[in-house]
VOGU-3710 file (C-alpha; in Angstrom, 3 decimals, decimal comma):
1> xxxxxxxxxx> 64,979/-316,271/98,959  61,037/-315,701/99,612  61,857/-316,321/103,480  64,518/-313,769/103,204  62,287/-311,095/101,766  59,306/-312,146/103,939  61,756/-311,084/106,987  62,986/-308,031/105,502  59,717/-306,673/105,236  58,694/-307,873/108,222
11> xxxxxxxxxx> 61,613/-306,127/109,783  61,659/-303,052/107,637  60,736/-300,118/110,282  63,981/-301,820/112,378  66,108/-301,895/109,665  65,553/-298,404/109,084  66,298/-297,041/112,416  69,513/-298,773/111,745  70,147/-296,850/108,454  68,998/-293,720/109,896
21> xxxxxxxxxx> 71,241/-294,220/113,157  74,714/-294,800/110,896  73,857/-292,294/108,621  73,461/-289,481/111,683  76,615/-290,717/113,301  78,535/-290,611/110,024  76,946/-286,561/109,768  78,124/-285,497/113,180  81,279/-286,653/112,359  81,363/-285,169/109,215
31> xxxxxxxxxx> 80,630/-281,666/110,541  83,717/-282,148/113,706  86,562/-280,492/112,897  89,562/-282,384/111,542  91,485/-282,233/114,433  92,201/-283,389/117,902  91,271/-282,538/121,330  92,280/-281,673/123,988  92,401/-283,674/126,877  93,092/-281,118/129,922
41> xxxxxxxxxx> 90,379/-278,615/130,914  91,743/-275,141/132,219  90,374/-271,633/133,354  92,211/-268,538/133,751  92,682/-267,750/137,324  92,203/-271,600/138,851  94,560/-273,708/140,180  95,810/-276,687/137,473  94,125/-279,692/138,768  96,028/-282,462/137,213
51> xxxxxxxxxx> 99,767/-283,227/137,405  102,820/-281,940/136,513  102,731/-281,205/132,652  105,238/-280,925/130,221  105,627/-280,404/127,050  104,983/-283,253/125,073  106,871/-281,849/121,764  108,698/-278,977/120,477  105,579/-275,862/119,731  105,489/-272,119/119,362
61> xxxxxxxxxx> 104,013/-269,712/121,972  100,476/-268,335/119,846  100,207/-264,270/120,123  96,752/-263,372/121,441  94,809/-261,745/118,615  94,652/-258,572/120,736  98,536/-258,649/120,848  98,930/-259,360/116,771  95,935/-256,635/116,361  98,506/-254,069/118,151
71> xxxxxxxxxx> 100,770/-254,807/115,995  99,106/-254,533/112,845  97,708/-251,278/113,807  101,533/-250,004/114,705  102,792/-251,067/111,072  99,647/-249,247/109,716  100,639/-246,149/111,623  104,195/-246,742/110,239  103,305/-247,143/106,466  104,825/-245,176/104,011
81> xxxxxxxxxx> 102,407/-244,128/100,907  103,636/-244,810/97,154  103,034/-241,927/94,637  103,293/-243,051/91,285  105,305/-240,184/88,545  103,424/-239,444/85,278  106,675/-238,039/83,194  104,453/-237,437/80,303  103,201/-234,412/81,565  106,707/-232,720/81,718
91> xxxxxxxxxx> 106,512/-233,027/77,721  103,238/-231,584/77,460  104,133/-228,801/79,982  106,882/-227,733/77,995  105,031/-228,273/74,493  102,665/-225,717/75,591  104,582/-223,454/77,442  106,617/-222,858/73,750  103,489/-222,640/72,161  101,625/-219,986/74,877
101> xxxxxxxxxx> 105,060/-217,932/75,908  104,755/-215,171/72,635  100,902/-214,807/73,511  102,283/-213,710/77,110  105,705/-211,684/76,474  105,010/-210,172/73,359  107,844/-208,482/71,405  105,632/-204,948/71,247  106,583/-204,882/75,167  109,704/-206,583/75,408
111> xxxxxxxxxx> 112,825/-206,000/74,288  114,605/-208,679/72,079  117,694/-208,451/74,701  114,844/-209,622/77,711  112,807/-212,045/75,616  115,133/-214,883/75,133  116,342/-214,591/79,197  112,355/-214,411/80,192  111,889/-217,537/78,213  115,017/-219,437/79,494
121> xxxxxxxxxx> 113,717/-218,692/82,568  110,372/-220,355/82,233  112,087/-223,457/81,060  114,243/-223,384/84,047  111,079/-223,236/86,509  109,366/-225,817/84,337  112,287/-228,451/84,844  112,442/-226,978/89,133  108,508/-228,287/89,474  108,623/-231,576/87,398
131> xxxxxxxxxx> 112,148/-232,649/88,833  110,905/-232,276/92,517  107,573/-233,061/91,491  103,803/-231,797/91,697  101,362/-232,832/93,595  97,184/-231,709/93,618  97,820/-230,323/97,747  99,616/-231,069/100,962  97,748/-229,081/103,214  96,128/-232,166/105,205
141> xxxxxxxxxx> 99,244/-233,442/105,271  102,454/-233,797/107,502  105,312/-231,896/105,553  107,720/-234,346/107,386  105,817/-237,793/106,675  107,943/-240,061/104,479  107,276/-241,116/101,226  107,796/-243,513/98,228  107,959/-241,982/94,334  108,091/-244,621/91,609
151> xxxxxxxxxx> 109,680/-242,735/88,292  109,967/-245,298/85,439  109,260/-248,118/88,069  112,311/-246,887/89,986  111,916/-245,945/93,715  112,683/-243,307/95,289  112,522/-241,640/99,013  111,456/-238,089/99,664  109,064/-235,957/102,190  105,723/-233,992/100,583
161> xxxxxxxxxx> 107,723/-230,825/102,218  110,045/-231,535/99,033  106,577/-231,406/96,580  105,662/-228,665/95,116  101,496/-228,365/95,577  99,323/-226,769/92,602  97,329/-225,076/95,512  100,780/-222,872/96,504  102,138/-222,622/92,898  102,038/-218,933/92,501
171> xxxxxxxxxx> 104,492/-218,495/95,830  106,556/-221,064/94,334  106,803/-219,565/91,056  107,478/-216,048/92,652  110,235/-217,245/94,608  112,091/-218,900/91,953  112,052/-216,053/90,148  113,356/-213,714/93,142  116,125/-215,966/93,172  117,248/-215,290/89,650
181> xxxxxxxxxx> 116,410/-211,821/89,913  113,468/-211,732/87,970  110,880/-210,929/90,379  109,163/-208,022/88,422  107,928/-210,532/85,953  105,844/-212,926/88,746  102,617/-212,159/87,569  103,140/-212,597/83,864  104,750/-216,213/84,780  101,748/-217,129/87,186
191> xxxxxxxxxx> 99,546/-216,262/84,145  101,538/-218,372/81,984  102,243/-221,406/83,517  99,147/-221,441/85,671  97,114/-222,132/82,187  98,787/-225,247/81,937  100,891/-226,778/85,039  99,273/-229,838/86,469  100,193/-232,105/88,938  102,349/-235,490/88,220
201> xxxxxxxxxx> 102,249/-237,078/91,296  99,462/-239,159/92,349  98,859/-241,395/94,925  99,147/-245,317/94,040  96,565/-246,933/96,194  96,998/-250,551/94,826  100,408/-250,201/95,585  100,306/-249,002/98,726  97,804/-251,941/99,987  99,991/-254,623/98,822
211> xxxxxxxxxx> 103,079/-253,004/100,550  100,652/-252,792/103,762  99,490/-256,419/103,709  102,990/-257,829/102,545  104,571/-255,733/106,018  101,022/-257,584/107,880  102,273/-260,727/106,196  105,516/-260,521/107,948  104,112/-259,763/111,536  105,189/-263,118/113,483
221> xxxxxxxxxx> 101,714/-264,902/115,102  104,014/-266,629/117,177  106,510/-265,285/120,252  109,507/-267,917/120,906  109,123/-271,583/121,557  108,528/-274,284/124,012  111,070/-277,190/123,917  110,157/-280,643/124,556  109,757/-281,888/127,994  109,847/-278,592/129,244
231> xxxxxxxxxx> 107,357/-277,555/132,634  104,556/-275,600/131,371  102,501/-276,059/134,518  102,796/-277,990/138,008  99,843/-279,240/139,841  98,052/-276,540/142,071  99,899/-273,938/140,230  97,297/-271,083/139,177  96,446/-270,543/135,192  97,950/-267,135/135,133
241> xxxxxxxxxx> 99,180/-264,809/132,018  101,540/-266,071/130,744  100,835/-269,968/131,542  97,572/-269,244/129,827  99,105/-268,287/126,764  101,477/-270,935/127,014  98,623/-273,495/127,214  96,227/-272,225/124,295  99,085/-272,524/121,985  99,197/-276,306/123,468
251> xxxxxxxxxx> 95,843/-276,734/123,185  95,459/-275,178/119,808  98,812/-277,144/118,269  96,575/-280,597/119,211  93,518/-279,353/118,125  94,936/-278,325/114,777  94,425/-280,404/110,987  98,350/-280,353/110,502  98,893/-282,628/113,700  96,096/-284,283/113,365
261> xxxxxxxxxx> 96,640/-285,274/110,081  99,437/-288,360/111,036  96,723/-289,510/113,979  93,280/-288,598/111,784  92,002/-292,533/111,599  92,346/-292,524/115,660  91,002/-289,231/116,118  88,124/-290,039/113,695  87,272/-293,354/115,587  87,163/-291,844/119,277
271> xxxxxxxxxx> 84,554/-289,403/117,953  82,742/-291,887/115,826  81,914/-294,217/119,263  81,324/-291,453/121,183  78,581/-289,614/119,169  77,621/-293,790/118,175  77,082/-293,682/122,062  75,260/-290,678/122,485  72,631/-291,715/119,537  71,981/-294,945/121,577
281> xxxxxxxxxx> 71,370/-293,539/124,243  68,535/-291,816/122,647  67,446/-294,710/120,940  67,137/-296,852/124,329  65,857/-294,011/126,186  62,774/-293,659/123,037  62,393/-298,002/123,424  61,896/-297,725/126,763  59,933/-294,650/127,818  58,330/-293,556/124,041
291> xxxxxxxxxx> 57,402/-296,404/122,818  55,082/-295,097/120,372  57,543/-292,739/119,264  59,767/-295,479/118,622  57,572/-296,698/116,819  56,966/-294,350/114,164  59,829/-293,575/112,269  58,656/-290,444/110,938  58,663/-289,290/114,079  62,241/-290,987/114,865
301> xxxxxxxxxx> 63,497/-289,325/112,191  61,735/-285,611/113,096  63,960/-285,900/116,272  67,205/-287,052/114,537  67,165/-284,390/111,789  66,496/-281,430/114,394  69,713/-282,899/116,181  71,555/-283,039/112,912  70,508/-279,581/112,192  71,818/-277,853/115,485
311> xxxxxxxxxx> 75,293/-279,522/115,142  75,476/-278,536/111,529  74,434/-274,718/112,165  76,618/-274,831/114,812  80,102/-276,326/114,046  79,605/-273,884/110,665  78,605/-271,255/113,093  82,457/-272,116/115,012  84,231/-272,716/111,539  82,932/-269,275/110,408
321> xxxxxxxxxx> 83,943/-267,049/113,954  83,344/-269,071/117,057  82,870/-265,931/118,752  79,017/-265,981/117,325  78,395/-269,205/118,634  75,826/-268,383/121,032  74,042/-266,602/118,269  72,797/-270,494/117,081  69,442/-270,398/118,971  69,741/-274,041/120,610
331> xxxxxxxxxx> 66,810/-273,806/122,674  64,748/-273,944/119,549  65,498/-277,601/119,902  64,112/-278,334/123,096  60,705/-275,934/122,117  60,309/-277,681/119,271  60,482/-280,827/120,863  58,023/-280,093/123,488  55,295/-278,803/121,295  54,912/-281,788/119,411
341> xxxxxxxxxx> 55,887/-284,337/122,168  56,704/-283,672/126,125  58,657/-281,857/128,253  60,554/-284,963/129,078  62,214/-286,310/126,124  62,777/-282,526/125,077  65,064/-281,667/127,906  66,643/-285,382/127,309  67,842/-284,693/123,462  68,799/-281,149/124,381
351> xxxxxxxxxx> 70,898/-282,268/126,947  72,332/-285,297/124,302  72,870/-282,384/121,551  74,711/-280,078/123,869  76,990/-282,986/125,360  78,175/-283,614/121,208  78,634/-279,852/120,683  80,596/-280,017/123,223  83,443/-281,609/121,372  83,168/-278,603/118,528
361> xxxxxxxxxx> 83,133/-275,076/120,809  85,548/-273,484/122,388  85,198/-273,368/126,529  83,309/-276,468/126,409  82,316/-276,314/129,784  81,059/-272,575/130,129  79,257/-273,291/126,849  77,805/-277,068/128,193  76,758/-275,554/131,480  75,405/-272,295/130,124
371> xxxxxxxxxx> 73,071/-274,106/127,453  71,705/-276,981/129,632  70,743/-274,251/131,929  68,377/-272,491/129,078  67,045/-275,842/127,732  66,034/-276,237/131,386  64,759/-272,642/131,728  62,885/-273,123/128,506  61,679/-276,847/129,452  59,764/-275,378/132,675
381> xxxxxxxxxx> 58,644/-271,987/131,390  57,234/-273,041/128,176  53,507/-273,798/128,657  50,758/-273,201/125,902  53,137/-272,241/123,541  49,776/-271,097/121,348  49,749/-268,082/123,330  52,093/-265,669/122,079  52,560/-264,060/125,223  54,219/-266,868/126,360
391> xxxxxxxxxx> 56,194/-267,188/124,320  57,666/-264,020/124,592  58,018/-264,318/128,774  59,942/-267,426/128,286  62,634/-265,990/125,556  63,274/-263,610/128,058  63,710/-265,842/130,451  66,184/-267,631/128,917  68,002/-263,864/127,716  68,110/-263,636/130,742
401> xxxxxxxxxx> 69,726/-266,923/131,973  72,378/-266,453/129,450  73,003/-262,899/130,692  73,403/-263,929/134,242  75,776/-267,347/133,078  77,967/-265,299/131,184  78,477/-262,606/133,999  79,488/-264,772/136,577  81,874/-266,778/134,280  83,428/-263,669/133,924
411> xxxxxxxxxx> 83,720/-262,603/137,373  85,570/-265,929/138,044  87,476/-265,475/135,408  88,705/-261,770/136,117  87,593/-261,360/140,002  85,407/-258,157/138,716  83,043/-256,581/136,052  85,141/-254,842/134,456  86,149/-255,321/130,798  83,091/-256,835/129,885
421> xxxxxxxxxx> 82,526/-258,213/126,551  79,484/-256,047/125,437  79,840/-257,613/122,009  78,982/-260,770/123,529  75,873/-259,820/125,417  74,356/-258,821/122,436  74,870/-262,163/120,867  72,236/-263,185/123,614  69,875/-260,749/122,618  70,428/-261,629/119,273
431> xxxxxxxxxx> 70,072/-265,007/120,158  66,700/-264,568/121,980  65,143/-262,516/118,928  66,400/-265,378/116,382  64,749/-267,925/119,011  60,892/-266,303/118,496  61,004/-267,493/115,065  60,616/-270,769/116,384  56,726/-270,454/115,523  57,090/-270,171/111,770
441> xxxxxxxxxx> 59,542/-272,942/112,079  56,566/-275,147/114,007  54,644/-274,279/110,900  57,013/-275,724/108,523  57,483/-278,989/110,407  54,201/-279,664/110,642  53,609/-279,434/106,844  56,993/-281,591/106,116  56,255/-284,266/108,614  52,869/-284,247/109,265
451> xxxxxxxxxx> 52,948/-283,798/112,788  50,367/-281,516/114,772  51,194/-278,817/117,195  48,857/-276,850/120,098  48,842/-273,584/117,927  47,332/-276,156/114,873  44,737/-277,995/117,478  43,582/-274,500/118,390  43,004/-273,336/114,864  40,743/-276,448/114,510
461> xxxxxxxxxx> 38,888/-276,413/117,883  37,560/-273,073/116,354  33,761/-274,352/116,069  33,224/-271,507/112,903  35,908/-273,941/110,583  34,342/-274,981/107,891  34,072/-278,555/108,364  32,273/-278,060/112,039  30,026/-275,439/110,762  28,511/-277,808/108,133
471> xxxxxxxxxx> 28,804/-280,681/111,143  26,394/-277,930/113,406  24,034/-276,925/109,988  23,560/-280,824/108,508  23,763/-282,296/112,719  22,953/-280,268/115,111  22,053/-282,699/117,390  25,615/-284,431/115,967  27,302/-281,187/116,772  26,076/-280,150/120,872
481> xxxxxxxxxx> 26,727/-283,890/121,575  29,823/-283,254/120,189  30,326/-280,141/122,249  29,268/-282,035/125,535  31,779/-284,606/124,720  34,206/-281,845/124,708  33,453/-280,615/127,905  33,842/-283,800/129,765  36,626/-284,955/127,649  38,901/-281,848/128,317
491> xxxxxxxxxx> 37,709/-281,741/132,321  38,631/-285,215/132,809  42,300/-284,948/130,800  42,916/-281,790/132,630  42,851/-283,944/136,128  44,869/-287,022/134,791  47,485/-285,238/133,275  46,910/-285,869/129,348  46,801/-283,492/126,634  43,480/-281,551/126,958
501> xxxxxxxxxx> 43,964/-279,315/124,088  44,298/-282,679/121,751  41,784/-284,572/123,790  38,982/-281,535/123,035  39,446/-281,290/119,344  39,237/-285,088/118,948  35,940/-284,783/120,607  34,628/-281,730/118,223  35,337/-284,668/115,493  34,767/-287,680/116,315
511> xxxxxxxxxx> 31,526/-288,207/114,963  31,655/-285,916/111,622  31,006/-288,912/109,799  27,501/-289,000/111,172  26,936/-285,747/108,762  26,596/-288,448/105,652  23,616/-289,432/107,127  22,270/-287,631/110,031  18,474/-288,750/110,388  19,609/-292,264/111,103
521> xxxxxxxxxx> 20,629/-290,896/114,102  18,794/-290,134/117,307  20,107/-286,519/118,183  19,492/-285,748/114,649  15,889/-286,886/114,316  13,521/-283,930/115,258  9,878/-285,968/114,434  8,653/-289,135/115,612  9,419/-291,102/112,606  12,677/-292,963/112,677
531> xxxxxxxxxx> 14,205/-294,266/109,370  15,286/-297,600/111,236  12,172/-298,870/111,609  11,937/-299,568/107,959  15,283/-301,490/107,588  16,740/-304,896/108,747  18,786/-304,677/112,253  21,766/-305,906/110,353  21,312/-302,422/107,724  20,825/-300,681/110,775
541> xxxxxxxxxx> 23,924/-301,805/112,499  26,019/-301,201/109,157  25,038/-297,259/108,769  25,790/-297,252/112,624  29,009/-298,218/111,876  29,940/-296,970/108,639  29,850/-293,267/110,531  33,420/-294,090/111,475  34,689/-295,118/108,418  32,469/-292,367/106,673
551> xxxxxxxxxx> 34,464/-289,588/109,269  37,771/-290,842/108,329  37,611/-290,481/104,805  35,493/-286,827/105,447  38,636/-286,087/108,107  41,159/-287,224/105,296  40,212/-284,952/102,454  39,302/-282,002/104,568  43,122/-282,510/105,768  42,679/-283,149/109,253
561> xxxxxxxxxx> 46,465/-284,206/110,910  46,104/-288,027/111,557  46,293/-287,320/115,604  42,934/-286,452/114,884  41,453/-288,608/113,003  42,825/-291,682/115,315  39,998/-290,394/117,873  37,484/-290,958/114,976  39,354/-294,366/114,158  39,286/-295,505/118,115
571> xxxxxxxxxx> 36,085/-293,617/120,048  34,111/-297,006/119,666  36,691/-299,405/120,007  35,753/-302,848/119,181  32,309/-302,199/120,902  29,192/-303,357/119,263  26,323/-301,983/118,050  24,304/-303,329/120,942  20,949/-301,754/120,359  20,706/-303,627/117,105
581> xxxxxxxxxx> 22,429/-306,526/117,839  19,607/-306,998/120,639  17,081/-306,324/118,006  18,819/-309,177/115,266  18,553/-312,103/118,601  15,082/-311,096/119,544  13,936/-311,578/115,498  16,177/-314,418/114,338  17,170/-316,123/117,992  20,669/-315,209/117,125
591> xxxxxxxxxx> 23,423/-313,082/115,555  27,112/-312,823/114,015  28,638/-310,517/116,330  31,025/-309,084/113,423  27,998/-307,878/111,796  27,538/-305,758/114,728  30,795/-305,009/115,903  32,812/-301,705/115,301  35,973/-302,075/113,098  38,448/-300,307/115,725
601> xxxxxxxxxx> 41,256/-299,827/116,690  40,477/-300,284/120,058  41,788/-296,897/122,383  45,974/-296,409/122,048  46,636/-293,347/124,529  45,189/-291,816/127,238  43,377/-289,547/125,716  41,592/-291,945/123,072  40,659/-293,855/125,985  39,153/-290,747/127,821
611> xxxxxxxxxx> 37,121/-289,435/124,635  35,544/-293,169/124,280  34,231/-293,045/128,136  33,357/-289,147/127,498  31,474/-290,244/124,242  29,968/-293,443/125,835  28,714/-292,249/128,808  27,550/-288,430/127,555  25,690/-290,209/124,656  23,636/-292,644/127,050
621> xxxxxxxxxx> 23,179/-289,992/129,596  20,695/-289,099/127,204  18,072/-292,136/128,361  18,117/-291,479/131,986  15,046/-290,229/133,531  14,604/-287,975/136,603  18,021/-288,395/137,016  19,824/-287,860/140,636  23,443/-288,311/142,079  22,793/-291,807/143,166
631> xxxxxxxxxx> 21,352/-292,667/139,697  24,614/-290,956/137,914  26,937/-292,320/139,965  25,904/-296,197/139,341  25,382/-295,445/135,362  28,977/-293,960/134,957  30,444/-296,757/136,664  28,430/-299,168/135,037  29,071/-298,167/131,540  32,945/-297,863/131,821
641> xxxxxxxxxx> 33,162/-300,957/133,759  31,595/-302,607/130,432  34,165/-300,956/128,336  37,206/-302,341/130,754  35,426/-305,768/130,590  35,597/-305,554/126,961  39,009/-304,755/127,052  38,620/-301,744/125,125  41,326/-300,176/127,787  44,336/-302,440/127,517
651> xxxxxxxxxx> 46,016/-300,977/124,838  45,850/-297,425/126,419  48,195/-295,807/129,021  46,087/-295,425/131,720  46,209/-296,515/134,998  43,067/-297,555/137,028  43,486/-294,634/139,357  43,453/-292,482/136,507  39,624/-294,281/135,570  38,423/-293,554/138,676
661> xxxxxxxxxx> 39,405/-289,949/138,920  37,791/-289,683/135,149  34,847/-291,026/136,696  34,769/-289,082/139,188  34,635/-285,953/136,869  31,859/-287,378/134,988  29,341/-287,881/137,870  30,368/-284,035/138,875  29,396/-282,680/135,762  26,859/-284,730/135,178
671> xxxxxxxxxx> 25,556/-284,105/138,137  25,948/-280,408/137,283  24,680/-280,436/133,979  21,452/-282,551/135,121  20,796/-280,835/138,160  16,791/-279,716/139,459  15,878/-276,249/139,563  13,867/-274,776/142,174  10,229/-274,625/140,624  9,477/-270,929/140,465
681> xx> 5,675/-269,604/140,988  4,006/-268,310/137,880
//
C-alpha cells in the first residue's frame, strides 16, 4: 500500500496530464454538434472530384433561406387584417341618441306630424353605421384591401370601402338622409349623432400575428424529393444550381441530430479519437521540443484551457448563427501564446485548434485555410507586443488577410465581385476590433496563472518602482552594478537569440537581497573600514550567501512573477564563495566546501546562464588594473571557462557557439566601457 502511494506521488505531475488530457477530449466533444459529417467536400462552380454519387436514401430537396424568405415576405404582402366588433356600443349609441334627440328637435320647432318621422329616421341611420360598421379612418388605406370582422367570434369578409369612417361621418349622414328625403335636416343630425357616434371596429393585432405566423408555419422548407439510388452528381460534373441545392440538403440530412441519432455511439467515437489525436499531438510535440513547458503543468494547462475556450466560443458562436463565426477572434490564441512563450509552439496549437474547428463550421476548408493564414500573419507580425503601436499594425494586418481570403473565395465561387456579402466583411472588422482586447485579456492570465508577459517585464524594468528605488537609496553601489549587469546581459541575449526583455529585468534584481545588508558588500562600502574584517571567514561566507536567499523572500512579498525571481535563485549557481573560502584554508589549513558554497539552482535557460556570466564577469571587472583589450579578453575567457568547468552550464540551453559569441560581447563592451581617454592639457 505505502509502495503504491510512494509511486503515485512520485508520479503525480504525469498522472495529471493524463486527467487533464481526457477531461479536454471529453469537452471538445461535448461542445460538437450531435450529428454527423459529411464526408464529400464541394464548391459551387468546381467540377465533383469523386465518383458517381447517388443517393444513399430517400431525402427532401432544402429551400435556400433566400427562397423561403421570398416567400414569407409574399404571404406577408397577402395577409388579410382581423378587426374585432365591439356590439356594445350600438346599445349605448342608441341609449343616448333617445336620451339627446328632444334636446335637438324640440317640439317649439317641430311639428308633432315631423317629430316621430325625424326620430325614426335617426334610428334608421344608427342601425345603417353599426350594421356595416365604424371604423376611427380609412384614409391610409386601400378601399379595395380585404378584410376579416369577428362579430360574436363569428367571421366575416368585407372591404374598408364597405366601413363607414368617423373622419367622413357627416357626408355619410347627409347622404342617408337625401335618400329618404330628408336632406333639409343634415345639420341638425350631424349635431346629434356626432356628440355621440364612435367607432366599433378596431383592429385585432394579436389576432392578426397568429394568423400571419400560422400561414409562415405552413410555407413548405422543402421543394420535392430525392429517391434512393437516384444520380445526384457524376464525376467531373460541375457543382451548379440546382446540384448545389441538391447536395446541401444531402449534406445537411447527415449532418442533422434526427439521423444521427440511430448512429450517435459511432459518430461520437470517430470524433472522440480524432480530437484524442490532435491533443497528442500537442502533448508529444511539448515532450519533445518544450520540455520545460511540459514540465509545468500550470503552464500545460494555460495552453489546454485557451484551446478549450476557442472551441467553446466558437461551436456556441455556430449553434447561435454560423454566419458570425468569424466574429470569434481566433488569433487571440496564437497572440496569447506568443507573449508568454514563442512564436513556435503558438503557430503549432493554432494550427491544432483550427484543424478541430474544423469539424464544427460550415465551409470547413475556406474557414481552415482562411484562419491558418491569420495565425500565420499574426505569428510573424507580432513583435514587442508592449508597444501598442504594434499591436495595432498587426490587427490590421490580419483585417486585412481576412479581407483579401474572403474576396477571392468569392470570385471562385461566382467568377466576379459582384453580390458581395458586405455583412460579412464587417464581421472582419468586427473581428479585428474584438481581437485588440487581447491586452486586458494578457492581464487577466497573468494574475490567474501566474505567468509573466513583455508588457509586465517592462512595468518592472522601470528603475523608479518602488522596490529598485529603495535597491538605488539603501545600495547604490548594489544598484549601478546592477545596471551594468543589465547592459551586458541584454547585449549579449540580443545576439544569441534569447529573451532580452526577461534577461534585463532579471539583472535589475538579482542582487536585491544585498539591500538587507549592504556594507558587507564591496560596492556598497564608501570608507576604508570593512565589516568583514571583524568576523570569522565562515560568517563572512554565510551573509555572502544568504543575499540570495534574503532576495527571494524580498522578491516574494514584493510580488515579483517567479520568472524573476529564478535569476535571483540561479545567478551564482553552485559557485562558491571563493574569496572566503581562500581566507578559511589559509587560517585553519582547510575547509568544508558546503560552508562556502551557494545553495543554487545551478542556471536552467539561456538567459539564467547569460545573467550569471554578465554578473560574474561585470562584478570582477571591478579588480582589474590599467586594463587593455589583451587583458579583457584573457579575464572574460578565463572566468566563464571556470563556470563551464564547474558545470554551472549543463543544465542550460546553450550551445558553445552561443558562449563564445556572449563572450565576445563582453570583451566589446568592456572594452568600451574601460577604454583610455586622450589626456587633455590643463
Amino acid at each position: 500500500m505505502r509502495k503504491s502511494l510512494d509511486n503515485l506521488y512520485k508520479n503525480q505531475s504525469l498522472i495529471y496530464k493524463y486527467v487533464l488530457y481526457a477531461v479536454s477530449v471529453f469537452g471538445i466533444v461535448f461542445f460538437f454538434p450531435k450529428g454527423g459529417k459529411f464526408k464529400y467536400e464541394f464548391q459551387k462552380g468546381k467540377p465533383w472530384q469523386y465518383e458517381n454519387l447517388y443517393a444513399p436514401f430517400d431525402f427532401s430537396v432544402s429551400k435556400t433561406a433566400e427562397e423561403i424568405q421570398n416567400e414569407q415576405k409574399l404571404v406577408k404582402s397577402r395577409q388579410i387584417d382581423y378587426f374585432t366588433v365591439d356590439t356594445s356600443v350600438l346599445d349605448q349609441a342608441k341609449e343616448q341618441y333617445e336620451a339627446n334627440f328632444p334636446t335637438v328637435f324640440t317640439t317649439e320647432n317641430y311639428n308633432e306630424n315631423q317629430l316621430p318621422t325625424l326620430k325614426q329616421a335617426g334610428r334608421k341611420i344608427i342601425n345603417e353605421l353599426y350594421a356595416k360598421g365604424v371604423i376611427e379612418s380609412i384614409s391610409d388605406k386601400n378601399p379595395d384591401d380585404p378584410i376579416y370582422l369577428v362579430v360574436n367570434n363569428l367571421q366575416k369578409a368585407t372591404v374598408f370601402r364597405e366601413l363607414y369612417a368617423l373622419d367622413r361621418l357627416d357626408k355619410a349622414i347627409r347622404d342617408m338622409l337625401r335618400e329618404n328625403g330628408l336632406g333639409m335636416f343634415a345639420r341638425q343630425f350631424q349635431q346629434l349623432l356626432g356628440g355621440f357616434i364612435r367607432a366599433n371596429v378596431t383592429y385585432d393585432q394579436s389576432l392578426s400575428e397568429k394568423a400571419l405566423e400560422g400561414e409562415i408555419a405552413k410555407i413548405s422548407h422543402t421543394r420535392g424529393t430525392i429517391d434512393e439510388g437516384k444520380l445526384i452528381i457524376a464525376k467531373g460534373e460541375v457543382v451548379e444550381a440546382e446540384n448545389f441545392k441538391i447536395l446541401n440538403s444531402l449534406r445537411e440530412e447527415y449532418e442533422s441530430e434526427l439521423w444521427a441519432a440511430s448512429n450517435y455511439y459511432f459518430i461520437l467515437f470517430g470524433y472522440t479519437v480524432l480530437v484524442a489525436l490532435v491533443l497528442m499531438m500537442l502533448l508529444f510535440f511539448l515532450k519533445k521540443y518544450r520540455p520545460e513547458i511540459y514540465q509545468n503543468n500550470t503552464k500545460v494547462t494555460f495552453i489546454f484551457f485557451n484551446i478549450l475556450l476557442m472551441v467553446f466560443v466558437t461551436t456556441m458562436m455556430v449553434k447561435y448563427n454560423e454566419m458570425y463565426v468569424f466574429v470569434v477572434p481566433l488569433c487571440i490564441l496564437p497572440l496569447v501564446l506568443k507573449t508568454f512563450f514563442d512564436a513556435r509552439l503558438g503557430l503549432f496549437v493554432h494550427v491544432l485548434t483550427v484543424l478541430i474547428l474544423g469539424f464544427v463550421v460550415p465551409n470547413s476548408f475556406e474557414y481552415i485555410f482562411l484562419q491558418i493564414s491569420a495565425g500565420i500573419v499574426t505569428i510573424l507580425t507580432i513583435s514587442e507586443l508592449y508597444k501598442r503601436a504594434n499591436l495595432f499594425i498587426s490587427v490590421g494586418q490580419i483585417t486585412l488577410i481576412y479581407i483579401i481570403g474572403y474576396l477571392a473565395f468569392h470570385i471562385i465561387h461566382e467568377g466576379n465581385l459582384e453580390n458581395i456579402v458586405w455583412f460579412t466583411l464587417g464581421l472582419f472588422l468586427l473581428n479585428g476590433m474584438i481581437t485588440l482586447f487581447v491586452q486586458p485579456l494578457i492581464y487577466i492570465y497573468e494574475k490567474v496563472f501566474g505567468l509573466v508577459s513583455d508588457v509586465s517585464l517592462l512595468e518592472l524594468s522601470d528603475t523608479n518602482s518602488r522596490l529598485l528605488k529603495e535597491l538605488s537609496n539603501k545600495a547604490p553601489g548594489t544598484f549601478h552594478h546592477s545596471l551594468q549587469v543589465a547592459n551586458l546581459a541584454e547585449a549579449a541575449a540580443n545576439e544569441v537569440g534569447a529573451n532580452s526583455m526577461l534577461v534585463r529585468v532579471g539583472a535589475l534584481y538579482h542582487d536585491i537581497g544585498k539591500m538587507l545588508n549592504p556594507t558587507y558588500f564591496t560596492e556598497n562600502q564608501i570608507t576604508n573600514v570593512n565589516p568583514h574584517d571583524e568576523l570569522s571567514a565562515k560568517d563572512s561566507a554565510k551573509i555572502i550567501i544568504d543575499h540570495v536567499i534574503g532576495g527571494i523572500e524580498l522578491a516574494r512579498k514584493n510580488g515579483i512573477p517567479d520568472r524573476v525571481i529564478d535569476f535571483i535563485r540561479s545567478h551564482h549557481g553552485t559557485t562558491l564563495v571563493y574569496y572566503f573560502f581562500k581566507k578559511q584554508q589559509e587560517l585553519d589549513g582547510e575547509a568544508n566546501e558546503d560552508d562556502f558554497r551557494y545553495p543554487g539552482p545551478i542556471p536552467f535557460s539561456k538567459e539564467t546562464a547569460i545573467l550569471m556570466m554578465a554578473d560574474s564577469v561585470e562584478a570582477a571587472s571591478k579588480s582589474l588594473k590599467n586594463p587593455t583589450f589583451l587583458i579583457i579578453d584573457a579575464f572574460v575567457n578565463k572566468i566563464i571557462a571556470g563556470q563551464m568547468s564547474a558545470n554551472q552550464f549543463v543544465n542550460a540551453d546553450i550551445t558553445f557557439k552561443e558562449i563564445e559569441v556572449i563572450k565576445k560581447i563582453f570583451k566589446q563592451k568592456l572594452t568600451n566601457i574601460y577604454h583610455l581617454r586622450v589626456e587633455y592639457p590643463e
